[in-house]
C-alpha positions as CSV (number, residue, x, y, z in Angstrom):
1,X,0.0,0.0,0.0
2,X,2.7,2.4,0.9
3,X,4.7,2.0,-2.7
4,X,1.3,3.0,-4.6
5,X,0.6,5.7,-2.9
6,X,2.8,8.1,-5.2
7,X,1.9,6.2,-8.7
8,X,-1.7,7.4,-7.5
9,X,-0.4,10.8,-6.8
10,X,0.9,11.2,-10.5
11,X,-2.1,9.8,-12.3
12,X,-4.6,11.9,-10.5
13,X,-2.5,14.8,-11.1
14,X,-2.2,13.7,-15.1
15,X,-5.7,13.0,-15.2
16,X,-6.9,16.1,-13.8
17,X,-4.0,18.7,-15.9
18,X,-4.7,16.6,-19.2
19,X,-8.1,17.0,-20.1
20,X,-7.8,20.2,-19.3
21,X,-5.2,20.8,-21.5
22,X,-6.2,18.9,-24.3
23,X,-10.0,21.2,-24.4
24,X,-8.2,24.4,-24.1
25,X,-6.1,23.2,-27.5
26,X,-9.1,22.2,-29.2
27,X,-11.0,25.2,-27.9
28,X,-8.1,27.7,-29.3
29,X,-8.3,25.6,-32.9
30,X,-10.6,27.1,-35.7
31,X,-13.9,25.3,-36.9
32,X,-13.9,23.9,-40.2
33,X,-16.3,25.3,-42.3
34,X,-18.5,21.8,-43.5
35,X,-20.4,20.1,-41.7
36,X,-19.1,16.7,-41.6
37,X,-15.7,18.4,-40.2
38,X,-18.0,19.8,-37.1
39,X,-19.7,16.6,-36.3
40,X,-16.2,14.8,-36.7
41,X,-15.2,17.6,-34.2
42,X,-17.8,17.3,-32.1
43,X,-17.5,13.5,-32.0
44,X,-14.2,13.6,-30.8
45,X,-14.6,16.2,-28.2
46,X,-17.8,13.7,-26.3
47,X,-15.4,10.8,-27.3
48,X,-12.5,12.7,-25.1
49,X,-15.1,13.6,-22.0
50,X,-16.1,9.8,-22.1
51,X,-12.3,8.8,-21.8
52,X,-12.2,11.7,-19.5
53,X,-15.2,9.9,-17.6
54,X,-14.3,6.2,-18.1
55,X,-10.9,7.3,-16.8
56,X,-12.1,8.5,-13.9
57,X,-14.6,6.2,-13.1
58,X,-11.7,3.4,-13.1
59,X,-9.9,5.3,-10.7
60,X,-12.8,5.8,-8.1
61,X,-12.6,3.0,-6.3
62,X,-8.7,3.5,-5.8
63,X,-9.8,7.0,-4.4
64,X,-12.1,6.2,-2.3
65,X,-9.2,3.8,-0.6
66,X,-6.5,6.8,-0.4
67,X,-6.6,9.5,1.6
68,X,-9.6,11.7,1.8
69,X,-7.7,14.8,1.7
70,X,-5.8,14.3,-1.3
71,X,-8.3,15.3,-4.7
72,X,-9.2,18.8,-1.9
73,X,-5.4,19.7,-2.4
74,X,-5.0,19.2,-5.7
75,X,-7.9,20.7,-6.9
76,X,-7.0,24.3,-5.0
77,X,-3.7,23.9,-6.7
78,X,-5.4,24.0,-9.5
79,X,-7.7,26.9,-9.2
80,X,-4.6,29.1,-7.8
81,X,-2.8,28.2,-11.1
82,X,-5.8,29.7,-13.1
83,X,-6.2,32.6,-10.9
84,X,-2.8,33.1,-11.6
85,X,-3.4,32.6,-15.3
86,X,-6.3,35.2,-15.2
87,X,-4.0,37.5,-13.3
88,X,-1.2,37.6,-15.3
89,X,-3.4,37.8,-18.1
90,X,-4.5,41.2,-17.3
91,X,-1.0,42.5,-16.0
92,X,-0.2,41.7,-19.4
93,X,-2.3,44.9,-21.0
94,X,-1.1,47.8,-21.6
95,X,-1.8,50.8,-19.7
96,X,-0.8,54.2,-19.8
97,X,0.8,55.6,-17.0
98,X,0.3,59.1,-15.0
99,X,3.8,60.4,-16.1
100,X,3.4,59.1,-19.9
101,X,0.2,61.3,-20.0
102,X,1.5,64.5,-19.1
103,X,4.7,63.6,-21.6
104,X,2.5,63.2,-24.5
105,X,0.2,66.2,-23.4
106,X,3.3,68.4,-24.0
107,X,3.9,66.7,-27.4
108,X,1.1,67.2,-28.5
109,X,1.2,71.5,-27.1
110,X,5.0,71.2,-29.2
111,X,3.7,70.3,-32.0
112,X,0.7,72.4,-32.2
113,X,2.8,75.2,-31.2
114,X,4.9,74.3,-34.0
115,X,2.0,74.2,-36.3
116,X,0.0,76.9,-35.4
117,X,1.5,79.1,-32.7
118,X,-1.2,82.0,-32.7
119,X,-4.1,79.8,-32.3
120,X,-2.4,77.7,-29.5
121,X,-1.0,80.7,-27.8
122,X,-4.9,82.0,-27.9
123,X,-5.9,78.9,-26.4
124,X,-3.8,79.4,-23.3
125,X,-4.5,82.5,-22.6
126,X,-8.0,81.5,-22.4
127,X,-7.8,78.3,-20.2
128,X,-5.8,80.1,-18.0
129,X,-8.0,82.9,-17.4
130,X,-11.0,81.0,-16.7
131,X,-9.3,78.9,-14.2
132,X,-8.4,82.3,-12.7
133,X,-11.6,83.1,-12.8
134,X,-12.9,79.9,-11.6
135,X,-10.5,79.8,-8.7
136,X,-11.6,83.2,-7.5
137,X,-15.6,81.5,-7.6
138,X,-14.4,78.8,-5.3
139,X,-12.3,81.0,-3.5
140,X,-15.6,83.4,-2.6
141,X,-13.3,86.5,-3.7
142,X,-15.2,88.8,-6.8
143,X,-14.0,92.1,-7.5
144,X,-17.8,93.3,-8.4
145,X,-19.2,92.1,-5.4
146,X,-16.7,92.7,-2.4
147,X,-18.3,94.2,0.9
148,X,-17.4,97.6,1.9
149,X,-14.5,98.3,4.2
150,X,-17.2,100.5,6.2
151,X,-20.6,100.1,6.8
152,X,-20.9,104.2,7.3
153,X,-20.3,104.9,3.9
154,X,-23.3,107.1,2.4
155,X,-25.4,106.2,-0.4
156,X,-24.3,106.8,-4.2
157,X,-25.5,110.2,-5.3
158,X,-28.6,109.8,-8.3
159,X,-27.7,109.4,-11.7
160,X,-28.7,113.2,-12.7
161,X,-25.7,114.1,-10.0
162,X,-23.1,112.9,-12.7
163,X,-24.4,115.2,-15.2
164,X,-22.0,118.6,-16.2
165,X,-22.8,122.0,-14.5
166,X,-23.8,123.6,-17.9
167,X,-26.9,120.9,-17.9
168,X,-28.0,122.0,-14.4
169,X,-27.1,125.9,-15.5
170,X,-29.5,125.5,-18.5
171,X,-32.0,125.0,-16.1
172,X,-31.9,128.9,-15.3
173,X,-31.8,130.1,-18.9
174,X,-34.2,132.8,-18.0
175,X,-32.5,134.4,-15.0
176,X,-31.0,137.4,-16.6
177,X,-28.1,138.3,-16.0
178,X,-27.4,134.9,-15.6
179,X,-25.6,133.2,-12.8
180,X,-22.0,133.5,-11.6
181,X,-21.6,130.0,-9.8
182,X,-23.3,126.9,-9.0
183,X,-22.5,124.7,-6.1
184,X,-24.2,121.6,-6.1
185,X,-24.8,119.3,-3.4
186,X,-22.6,121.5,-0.8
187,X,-24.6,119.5,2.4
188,X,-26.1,116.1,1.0
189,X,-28.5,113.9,2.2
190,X,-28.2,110.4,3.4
191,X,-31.3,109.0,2.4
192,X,-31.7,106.7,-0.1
193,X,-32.4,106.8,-3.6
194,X,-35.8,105.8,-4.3
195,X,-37.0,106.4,-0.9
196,X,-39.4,109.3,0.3
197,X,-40.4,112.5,-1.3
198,X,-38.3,115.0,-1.9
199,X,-39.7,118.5,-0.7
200,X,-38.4,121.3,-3.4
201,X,-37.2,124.7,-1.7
202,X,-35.7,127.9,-2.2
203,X,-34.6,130.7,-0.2
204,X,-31.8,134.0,0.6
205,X,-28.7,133.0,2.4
206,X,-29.8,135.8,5.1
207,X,-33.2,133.6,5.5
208,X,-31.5,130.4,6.6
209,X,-32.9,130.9,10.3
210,X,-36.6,129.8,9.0
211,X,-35.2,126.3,7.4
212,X,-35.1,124.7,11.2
213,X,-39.2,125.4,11.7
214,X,-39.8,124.8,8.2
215,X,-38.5,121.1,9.3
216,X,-40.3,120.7,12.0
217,X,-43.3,120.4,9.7
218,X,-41.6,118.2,6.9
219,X,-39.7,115.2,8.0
220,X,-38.9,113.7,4.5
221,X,-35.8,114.9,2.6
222,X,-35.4,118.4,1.5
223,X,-33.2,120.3,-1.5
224,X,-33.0,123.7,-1.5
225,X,-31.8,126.0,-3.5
226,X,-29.6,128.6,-1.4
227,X,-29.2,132.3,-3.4
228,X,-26.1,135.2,-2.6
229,X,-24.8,137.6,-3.8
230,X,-20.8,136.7,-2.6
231,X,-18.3,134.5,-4.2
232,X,-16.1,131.7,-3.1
233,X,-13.3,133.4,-2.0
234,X,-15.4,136.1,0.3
235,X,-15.9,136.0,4.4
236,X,-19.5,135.8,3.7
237,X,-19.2,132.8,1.6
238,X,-17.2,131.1,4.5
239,X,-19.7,132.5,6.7
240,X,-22.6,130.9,5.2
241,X,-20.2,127.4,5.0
242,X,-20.1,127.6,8.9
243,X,-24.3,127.8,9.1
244,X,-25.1,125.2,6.7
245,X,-22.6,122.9,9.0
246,X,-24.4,124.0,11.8
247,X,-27.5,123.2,9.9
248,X,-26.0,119.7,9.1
249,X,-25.6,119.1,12.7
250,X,-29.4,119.8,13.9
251,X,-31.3,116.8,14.5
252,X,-34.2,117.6,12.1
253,X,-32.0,118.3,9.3
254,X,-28.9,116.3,9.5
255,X,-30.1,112.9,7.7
256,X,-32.6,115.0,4.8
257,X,-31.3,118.6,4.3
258,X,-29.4,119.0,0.6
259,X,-28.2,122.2,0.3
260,X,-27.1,123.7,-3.3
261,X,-25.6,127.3,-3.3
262,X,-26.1,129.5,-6.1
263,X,-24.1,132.9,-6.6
264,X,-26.3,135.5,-8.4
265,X,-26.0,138.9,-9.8
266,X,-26.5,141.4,-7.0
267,X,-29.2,143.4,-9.2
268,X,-30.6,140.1,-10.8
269,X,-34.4,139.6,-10.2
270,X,-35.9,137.2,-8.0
271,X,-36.9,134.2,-10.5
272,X,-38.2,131.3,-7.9
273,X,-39.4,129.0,-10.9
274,X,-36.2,128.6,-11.9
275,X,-34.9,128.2,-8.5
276,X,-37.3,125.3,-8.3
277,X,-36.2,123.7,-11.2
278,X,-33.3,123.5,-10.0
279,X,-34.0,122.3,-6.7
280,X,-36.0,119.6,-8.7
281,X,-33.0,118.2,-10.8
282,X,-31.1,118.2,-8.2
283,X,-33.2,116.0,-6.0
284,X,-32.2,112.9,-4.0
285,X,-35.5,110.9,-5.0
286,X,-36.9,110.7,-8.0
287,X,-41.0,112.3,-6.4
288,X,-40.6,115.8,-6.0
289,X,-43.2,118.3,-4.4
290,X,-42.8,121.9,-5.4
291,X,-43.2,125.0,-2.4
292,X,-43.4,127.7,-4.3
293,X,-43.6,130.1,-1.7
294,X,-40.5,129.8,-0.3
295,X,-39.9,128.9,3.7
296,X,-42.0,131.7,4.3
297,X,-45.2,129.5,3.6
298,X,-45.1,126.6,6.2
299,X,-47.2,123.7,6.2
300,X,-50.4,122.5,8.3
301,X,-48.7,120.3,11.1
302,X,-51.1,117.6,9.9
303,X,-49.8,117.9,6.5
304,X,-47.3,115.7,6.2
305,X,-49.0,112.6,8.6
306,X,-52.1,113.3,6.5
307,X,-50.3,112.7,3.1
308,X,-47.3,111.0,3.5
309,X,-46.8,109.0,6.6
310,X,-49.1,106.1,6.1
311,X,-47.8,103.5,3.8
312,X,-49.4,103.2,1.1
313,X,-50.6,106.9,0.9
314,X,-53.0,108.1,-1.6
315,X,-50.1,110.7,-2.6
316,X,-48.1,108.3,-2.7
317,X,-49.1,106.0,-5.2
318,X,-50.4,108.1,-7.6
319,X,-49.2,108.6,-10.9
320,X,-50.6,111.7,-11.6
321,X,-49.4,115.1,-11.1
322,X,-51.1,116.3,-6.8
323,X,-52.0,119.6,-6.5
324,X,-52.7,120.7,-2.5
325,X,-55.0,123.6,-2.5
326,X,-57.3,125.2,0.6
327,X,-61.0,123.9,0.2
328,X,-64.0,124.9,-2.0
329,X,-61.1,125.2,-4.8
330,X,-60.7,122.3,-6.6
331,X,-60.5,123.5,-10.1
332,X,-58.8,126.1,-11.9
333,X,-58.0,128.7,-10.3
334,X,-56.4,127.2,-7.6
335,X,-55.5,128.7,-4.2
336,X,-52.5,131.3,-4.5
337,X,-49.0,129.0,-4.2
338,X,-50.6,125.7,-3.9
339,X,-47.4,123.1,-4.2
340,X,-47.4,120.8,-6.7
341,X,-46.2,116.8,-6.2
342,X,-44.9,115.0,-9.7
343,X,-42.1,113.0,-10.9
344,X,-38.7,114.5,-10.9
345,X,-38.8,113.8,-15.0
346,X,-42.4,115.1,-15.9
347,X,-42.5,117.1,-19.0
348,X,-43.5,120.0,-17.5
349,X,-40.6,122.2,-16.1
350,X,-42.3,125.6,-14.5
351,X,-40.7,129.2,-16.0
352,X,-41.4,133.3,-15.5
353,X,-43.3,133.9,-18.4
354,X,-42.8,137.4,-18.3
355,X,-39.6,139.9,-17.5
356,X,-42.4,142.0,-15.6
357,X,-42.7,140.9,-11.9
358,X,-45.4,141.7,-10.2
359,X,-46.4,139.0,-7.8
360,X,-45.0,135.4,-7.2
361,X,-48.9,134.3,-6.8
362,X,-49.0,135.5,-10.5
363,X,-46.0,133.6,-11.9
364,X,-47.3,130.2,-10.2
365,X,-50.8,130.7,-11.3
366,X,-49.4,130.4,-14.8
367,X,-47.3,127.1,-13.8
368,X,-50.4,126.2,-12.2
369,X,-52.7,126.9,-15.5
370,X,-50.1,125.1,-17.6
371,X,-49.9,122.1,-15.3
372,X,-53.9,122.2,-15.8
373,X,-53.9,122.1,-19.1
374,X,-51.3,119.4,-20.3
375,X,-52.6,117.2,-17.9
376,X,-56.6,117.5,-19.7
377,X,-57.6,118.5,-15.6
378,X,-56.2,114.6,-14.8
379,X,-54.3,115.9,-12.0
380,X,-55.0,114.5,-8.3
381,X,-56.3,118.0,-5.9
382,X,-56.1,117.1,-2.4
383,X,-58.0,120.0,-0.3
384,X,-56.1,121.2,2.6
385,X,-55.8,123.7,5.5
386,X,-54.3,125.6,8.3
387,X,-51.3,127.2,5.8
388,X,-48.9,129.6,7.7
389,X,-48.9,132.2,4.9
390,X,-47.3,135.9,5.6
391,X,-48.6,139.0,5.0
392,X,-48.0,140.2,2.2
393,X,-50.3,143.5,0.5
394,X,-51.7,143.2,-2.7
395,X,-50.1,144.8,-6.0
396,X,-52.2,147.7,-7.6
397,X,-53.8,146.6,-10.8
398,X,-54.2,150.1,-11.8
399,X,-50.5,150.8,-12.2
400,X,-49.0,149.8,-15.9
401,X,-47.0,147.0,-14.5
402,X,-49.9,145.4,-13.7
403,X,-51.9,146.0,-16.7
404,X,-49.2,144.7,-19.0
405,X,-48.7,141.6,-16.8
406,X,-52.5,141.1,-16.9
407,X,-52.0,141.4,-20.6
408,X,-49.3,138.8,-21.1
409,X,-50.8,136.3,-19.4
410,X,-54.2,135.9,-20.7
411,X,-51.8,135.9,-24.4
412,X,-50.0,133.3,-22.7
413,X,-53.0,131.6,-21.9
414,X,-54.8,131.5,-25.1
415,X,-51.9,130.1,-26.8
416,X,-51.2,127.7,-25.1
417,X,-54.8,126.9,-25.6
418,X,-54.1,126.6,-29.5
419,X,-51.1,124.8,-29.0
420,X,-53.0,122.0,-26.8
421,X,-55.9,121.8,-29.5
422,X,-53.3,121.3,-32.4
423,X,-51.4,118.6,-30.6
424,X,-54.5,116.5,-29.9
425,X,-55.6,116.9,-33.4
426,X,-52.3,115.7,-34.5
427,X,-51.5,113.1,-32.1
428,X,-55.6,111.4,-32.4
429,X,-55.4,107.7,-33.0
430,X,-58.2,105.9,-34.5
431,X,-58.6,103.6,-31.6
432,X,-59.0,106.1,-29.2
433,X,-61.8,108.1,-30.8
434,X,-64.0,108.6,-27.3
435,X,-61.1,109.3,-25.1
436,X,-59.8,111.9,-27.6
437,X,-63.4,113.7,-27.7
438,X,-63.6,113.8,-24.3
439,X,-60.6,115.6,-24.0
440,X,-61.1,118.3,-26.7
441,X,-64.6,118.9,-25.4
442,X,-62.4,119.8,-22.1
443,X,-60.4,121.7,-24.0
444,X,-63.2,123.9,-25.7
445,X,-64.6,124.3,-22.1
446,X,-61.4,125.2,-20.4
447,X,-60.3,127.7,-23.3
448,X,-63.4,129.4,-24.4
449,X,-62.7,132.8,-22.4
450,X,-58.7,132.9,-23.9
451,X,-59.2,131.8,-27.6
452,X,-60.5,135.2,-28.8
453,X,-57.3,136.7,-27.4
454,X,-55.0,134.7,-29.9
């Protein structure tokens, strides 16, 4: 028993490498192409599994008399010699490794820098920058979008602020002689664009005093337009420096006040609509309201809760032109210096319509009449009351001053009447044939007392 113990050994080993073998040959050899060739092959590939099975079926008996163990071993010896096989199989494929990648890469920049050296240089420039670029996303950094060193930096002035002095000037065209100097913006607001309603003034540099209890009243941002007589380089002008700082300071005015200085002629005429104009373009927020009567009218204490404290406001939200007059006069004519609310950019910019002055209630009424009429009477007339208005003695209409300003502003009336009429007709559209007849109608109304004066 002990001397065929190794004979076994060997044949098991043959008969289990053998077959294996010989099917991995036949496996690797090509099928002929007829048919009796394939059954002849299949033939012999069933005839070599019955050897294969007769073989070992000779041999079971011996194996079931060796050792148990023995067939276990052999066949793990076999599957680690085709793990093996598989393994070295795959080593055997090529693969590209990490540094051979970057090698070619360069290559291939070599040779298209060689080939076409503009184009690739492009092309580098560009990848390059947009992993700058991308880095800096990552990174959180974006030079459009950094936060501010300080959070007490005030606002950025309006839009109209960046405009050239000779736009603002033109504003005064009809202030003759015309004016020496123009100092926007020499106190500024902090309030925010968009944000409020801006309340239009104008006054002397000796009348400063009255801007404190004209505040009290108004607690929305102001611009007003400050008049002298002295220039820059004058102890008056540093004089009136020192007040408006002391102005800036006061609690009332030091977030809203907007101060611009204006340096007249000293035998110039007063010309407030212009002053307001002024005031307007230069306005922090882009709703205006227009005091025409300077900080000698004051408002009702309940003027500004009534109109422009409650969110939303009926003053507010309206899109049309808001005229504040005292009751019982809520068409034309209006109460003397009624203030006006509108859009900073509304077509209608207020002048003198005359060189002869005889009353400021006068040259408003004609703003007023003009605002009337552009507007077809769609203006918004809030009624109102309790104005502080001074004293202030009415002009002589006997004098010649008077009569010729009488004169010149029923002209200016009636054609402005004409010029309204032919607009309409030109501008009519043939969809809006009812709206448009409504509004001449109004016109014929409004006009019949001025038209025979054209």
């Amino acid at each position: 028993m002990t001397s065929t113990v190794p004979s076994l050994k060997v044949d098991r080993i043959l008969l289990v490498i053998r077959p294996t073998y010989s099917s991995v040959k036949m496996m690797e050899k090509p099928f002929p192409r007829s048919s009796s060739s394939s059954s002849s092959s299949s033939r012999s590939i069933s005839s070599l599994g019955s050897v294969q099975s007769h073989l070992s079926a000779t041999s079971s008996q011996q194996r079931l008399r060796s050792h148990l163990y023995f067939p276990e071993k052999i066949e793990e010896n076999v599957f680690t010699s085709l793990d093996e096989l598989e393994s070295n199989n795959i080593a055997s494929e090529p693969t590209l490794p990490r540094g051979k990648l970057v090698v070619e890469l360069i290559s291939f920049l070599n040779r298209a820098w060689s080939k076409y050296p503009r184009v690739t240089l492009c092309v580098l420039v560009y990848c390059s920058l947009s992993a700058l670029v991308f880095a800096f996303n990552i990174s959180g950094f974006s030079l459009y979008n950094r936060t501010p060193l300080q959070n007490n930096i005030p606002p950025s002035p309006p839009l109209l602020e960046n405009l050239p002095i000779d736009h603002f000037m033109s504003k005064l065209f009809s202030i003759q002689p015309p004016p020496k100097a123009l100092l926007p913006h020499a106190l500024a607001s902090a309030v925010e664009a968009n944000h409020g309603t801006t309340a239009c003034l104008w006054t002397k540099d000796n009348d400063l005093d009255r801007l404190s209890n004209w505040a009290s009243r108004w607690t929305e941002p102001m611009s007003v337009v400050v008049t002298t007589e002295f220039g820059p380089s004058s102890q008056e002008w540093k004089t009136l420096r020192r007040t408006l700082s002391k102005l800036q300071s006061s609690s009332l005015l030091n977030q809203t006040l907007s101060v611009h200085l204006l340096q007249v002629d000293r035998d110039a005429p007063e010309n407030p609509n212009a002053y307001l104009n002024l005031a307007r373009l230069l306005s922090p927020t882009p709703q205006v309201i227009l005091f025409p009567g300077n900080l000698s009218v004051i408002p009702p204490k309940t003027f500004h809760r009534s109109f422009f404290s409650n969110t939303p406001g009926p003053a507010k939200n309206s899109t049309k032109p808001t005229l504040f007059t005292i009751r019982s006069l809520s068409s034309f004519p209006f109460s003397p210096l009624s203030p006006i609310m509108l859009h900073r950019d509304d077509p209608l910019w207020c002048t003198e319509r005359s060189f002869l002055y005889v009353s400021r209630e006068a040259d408003w009424n004609d703003c007023l009449w003009q605002l009337w009429l552009e507007h077809f009477g769609e203006i918004d007339v809030k009624q109102t009351s309790d104005w502080v208005r001074p004293f202030v003695p009415e002009p002589d209409m006997s004098l010649l001053p008077a009569k010729l300003r009488r004169r010149l502003g029923g002209k200016f009336r009636s054609e402005t009447c004409m010029l309204a009429t032919r607009r309409l007709a030109a501008l009519r559209g043939p969809q809006s044939g009812g709206k448009d007849a409504k509004k001449a109608r109004w016109l014929k109304r409004q006009c019949r007392e001025w038209m025979t004066l054209a």
